[in-house]
C-alpha positions in Angstrom: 0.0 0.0 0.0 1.5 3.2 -1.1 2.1 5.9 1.9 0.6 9.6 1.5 3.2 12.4 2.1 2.6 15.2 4.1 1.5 18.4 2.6 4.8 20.2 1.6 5.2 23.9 3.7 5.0 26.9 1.4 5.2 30.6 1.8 1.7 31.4 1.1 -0.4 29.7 3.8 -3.3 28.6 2.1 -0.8 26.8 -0.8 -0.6 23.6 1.8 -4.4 23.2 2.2 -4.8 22.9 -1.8 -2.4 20.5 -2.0 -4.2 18.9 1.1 -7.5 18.9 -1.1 -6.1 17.6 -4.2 -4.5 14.6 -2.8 -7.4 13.8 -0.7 -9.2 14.0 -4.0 -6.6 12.1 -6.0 -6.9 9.4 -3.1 -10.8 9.4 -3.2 -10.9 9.2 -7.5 -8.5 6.0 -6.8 -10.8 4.4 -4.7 -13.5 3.9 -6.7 -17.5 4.9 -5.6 -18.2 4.9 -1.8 -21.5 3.0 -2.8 -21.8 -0.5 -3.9 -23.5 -2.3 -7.1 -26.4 -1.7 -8.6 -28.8 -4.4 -6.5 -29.5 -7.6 -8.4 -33.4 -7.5 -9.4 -35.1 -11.4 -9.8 -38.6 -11.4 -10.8 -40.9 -14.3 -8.9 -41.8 -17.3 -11.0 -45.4 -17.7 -10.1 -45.8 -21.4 -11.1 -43.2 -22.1 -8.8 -43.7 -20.0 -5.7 -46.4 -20.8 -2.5 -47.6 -18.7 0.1 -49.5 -20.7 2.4 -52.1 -20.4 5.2 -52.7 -22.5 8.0 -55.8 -22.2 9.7 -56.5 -24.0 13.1 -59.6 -24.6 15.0 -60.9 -23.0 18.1 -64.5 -22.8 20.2 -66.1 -25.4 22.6 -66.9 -28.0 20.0 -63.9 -27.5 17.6 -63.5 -31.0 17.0 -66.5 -31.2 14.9 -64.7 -27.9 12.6 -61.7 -28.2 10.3 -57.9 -26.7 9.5 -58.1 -25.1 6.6 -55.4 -24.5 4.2 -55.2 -21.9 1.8 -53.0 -21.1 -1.0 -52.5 -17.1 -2.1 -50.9 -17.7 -5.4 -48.4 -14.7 -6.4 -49.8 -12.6 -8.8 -47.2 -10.3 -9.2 -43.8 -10.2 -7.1 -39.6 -8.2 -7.6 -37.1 -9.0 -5.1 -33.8 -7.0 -5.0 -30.8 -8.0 -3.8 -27.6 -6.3 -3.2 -24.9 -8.6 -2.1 -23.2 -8.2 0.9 -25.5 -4.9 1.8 -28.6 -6.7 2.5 -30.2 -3.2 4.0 -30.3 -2.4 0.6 -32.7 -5.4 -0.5 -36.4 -5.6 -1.5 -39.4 -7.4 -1.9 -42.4 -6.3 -3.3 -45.1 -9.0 -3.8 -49.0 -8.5 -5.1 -51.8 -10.9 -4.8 -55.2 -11.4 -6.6 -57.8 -11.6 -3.3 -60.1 -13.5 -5.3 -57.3 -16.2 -6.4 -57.3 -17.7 -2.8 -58.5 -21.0 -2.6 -58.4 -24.2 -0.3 -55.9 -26.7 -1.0 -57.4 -29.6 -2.3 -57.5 -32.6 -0.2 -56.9 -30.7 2.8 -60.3 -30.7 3.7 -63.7 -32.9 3.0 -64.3 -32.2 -1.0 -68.2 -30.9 0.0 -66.6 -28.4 2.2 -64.1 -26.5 -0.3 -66.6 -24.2 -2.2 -68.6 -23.1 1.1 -65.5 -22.3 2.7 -64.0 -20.4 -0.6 -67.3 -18.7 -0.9 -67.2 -17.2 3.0 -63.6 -16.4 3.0 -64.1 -14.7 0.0 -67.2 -12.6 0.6 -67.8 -9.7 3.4 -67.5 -11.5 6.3 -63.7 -12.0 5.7 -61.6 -10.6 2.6 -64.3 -8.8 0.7 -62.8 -9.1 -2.7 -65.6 -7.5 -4.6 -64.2 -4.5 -2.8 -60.7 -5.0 -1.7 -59.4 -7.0 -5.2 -55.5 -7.1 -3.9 -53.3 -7.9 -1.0 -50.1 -6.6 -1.5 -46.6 -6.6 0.6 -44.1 -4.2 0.3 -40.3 -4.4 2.5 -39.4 -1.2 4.3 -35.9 -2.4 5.6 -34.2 -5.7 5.5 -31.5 -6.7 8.2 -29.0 -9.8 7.7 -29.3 -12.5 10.9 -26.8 -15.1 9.6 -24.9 -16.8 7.2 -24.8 -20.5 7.1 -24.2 -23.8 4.9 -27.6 -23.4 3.9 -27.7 -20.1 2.9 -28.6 -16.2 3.7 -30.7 -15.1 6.6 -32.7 -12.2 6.5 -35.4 -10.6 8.9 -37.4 -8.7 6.1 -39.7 -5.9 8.0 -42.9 -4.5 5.9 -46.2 -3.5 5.5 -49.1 -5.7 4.5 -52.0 -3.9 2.8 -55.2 -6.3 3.2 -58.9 -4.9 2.9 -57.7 -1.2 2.1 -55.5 -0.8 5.5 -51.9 -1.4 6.0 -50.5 -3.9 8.7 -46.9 -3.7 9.6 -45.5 -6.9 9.0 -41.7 -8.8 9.8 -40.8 -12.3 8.5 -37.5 -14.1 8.8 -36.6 -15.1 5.6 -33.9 -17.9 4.9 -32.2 -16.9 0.8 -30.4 -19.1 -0.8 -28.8 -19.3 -4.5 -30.6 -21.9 -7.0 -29.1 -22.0 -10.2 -29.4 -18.3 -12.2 -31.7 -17.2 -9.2 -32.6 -17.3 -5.8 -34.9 -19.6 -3.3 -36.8 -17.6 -0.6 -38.2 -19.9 2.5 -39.8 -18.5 5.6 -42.7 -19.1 8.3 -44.5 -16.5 10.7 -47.3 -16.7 12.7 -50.0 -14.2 12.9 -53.4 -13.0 14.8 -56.6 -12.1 12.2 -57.3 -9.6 14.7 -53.9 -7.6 14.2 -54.5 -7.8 10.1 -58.4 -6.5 10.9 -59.9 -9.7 10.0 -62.4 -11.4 13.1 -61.9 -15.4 13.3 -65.4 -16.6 11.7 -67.6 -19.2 13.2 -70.3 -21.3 13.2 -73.0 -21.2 15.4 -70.4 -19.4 18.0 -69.2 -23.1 19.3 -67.0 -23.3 16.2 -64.5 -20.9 14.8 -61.5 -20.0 12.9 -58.2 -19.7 15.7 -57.2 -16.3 15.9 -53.5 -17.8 15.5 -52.1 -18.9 12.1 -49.4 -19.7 9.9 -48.3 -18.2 7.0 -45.7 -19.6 5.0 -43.4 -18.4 1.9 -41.3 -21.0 -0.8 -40.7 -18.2 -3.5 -38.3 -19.0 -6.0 -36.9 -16.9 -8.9 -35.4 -17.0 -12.3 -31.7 -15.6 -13.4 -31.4 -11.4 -12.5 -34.1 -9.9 -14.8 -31.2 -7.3 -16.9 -32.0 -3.8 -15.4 -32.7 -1.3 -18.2 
């Protein structure tokens, strides 16, 4: 590593400080920019990305309800990625309320369209109303990095039924060939997202609790313009 010099004396006093400056800006030009890369952007591959909903049971006679299982395919999703500055990351996702539907085979067959009717009508996501769900990061912070790959605690806001909802996940990244793998799991209250468990009869109802679950996966970079 080459040395810097002093600032040679001179007989005009503000002579030094110049030279100061211009070496300082020599050193700086050298360098390079302060800022890092231009963050990697990977658009979601819908076909091959889940988010998942686990419903449980809850009331006096909640062995006569179900669990229900939803999928919320990904309508629309952009995940950015700047290596090594992960507070510089995003993820943007968009789904289609009406496009929620009940796993099949998670439940009785009969059951699937009364239970896709309710959750999608007023009592619970109103989608003739409210026609998206949408996430959008606000800052992402870096945990860990182990054998199995990157991970993130990815804080956000949730926009369901017209309000927003701040949200955090913990996020486990990973490379897959040209793109990335994104796997997490957090558990939520319907009251905090503005949504009251339904029931039947008031002895059976929808647990307050839940899981929701991510498996988004990406193609190579999308080429920024």
């Amino acid at each position: 590593m080459s040395r810097i010099q002093a600032c040679p004396r001179a007989a005009r006093p503000y002579l030094p400080w110049l030279a100061c400056v211009r070496a300082g800006l020599l050193v700086l030009a050298a360098a390079g920019p302060l800022t890092g890369a231009e963050p990697e952007v990977f658009v979601v591959d819908a076909a091959r990305s889940h988010v998942r909903l686990h419903l449980g049971r809850a009331g006096l006679m909640k062995f006569l309800g179900h669990e229900h299982h939803i999928e919320a395919p990904v309508a629309e999703g952009r995940i950015e990625v700047a290596e090594g500055d992960p507070a510089r990351s995003s993820v943007r996702l968009r789904f289609e309320a009406a496009r929620l539907f009940v796993i099949p085979g998670s439940e009785p067959a009969g059951d699937i369209p009364k239970v896709e009717e309710r959750m999608r009508g007023p009592e619970v996501l109103e989608v003739a109303k409210y026609p998206e769900i949408a996430f959008a990061s606000t800052s992402v912070k870096s945990q860990l990095e182990g054998a199995s790959g990157l991970r993130l605690v990815v804080a956000g806001t949730l926009t369901l039924k017209g309000r927003a909802f701040p949200l955090e996940i913990p996020l486990e990244v990973r490379r897959e060939g040209g793109g990335i793998e994104v796997r997490g799991e957090v558990f939520l209250n319907l009251r905090d997202v503005g949504i009251e468990p339904p029931s039947v009869a008031g002895v059976v109802k929808v647990s307050n609790r839940f899981g929701l679950g991510f498996e988004i996966r990406t193609p190579q970079p999308h080429p920024q313009p």
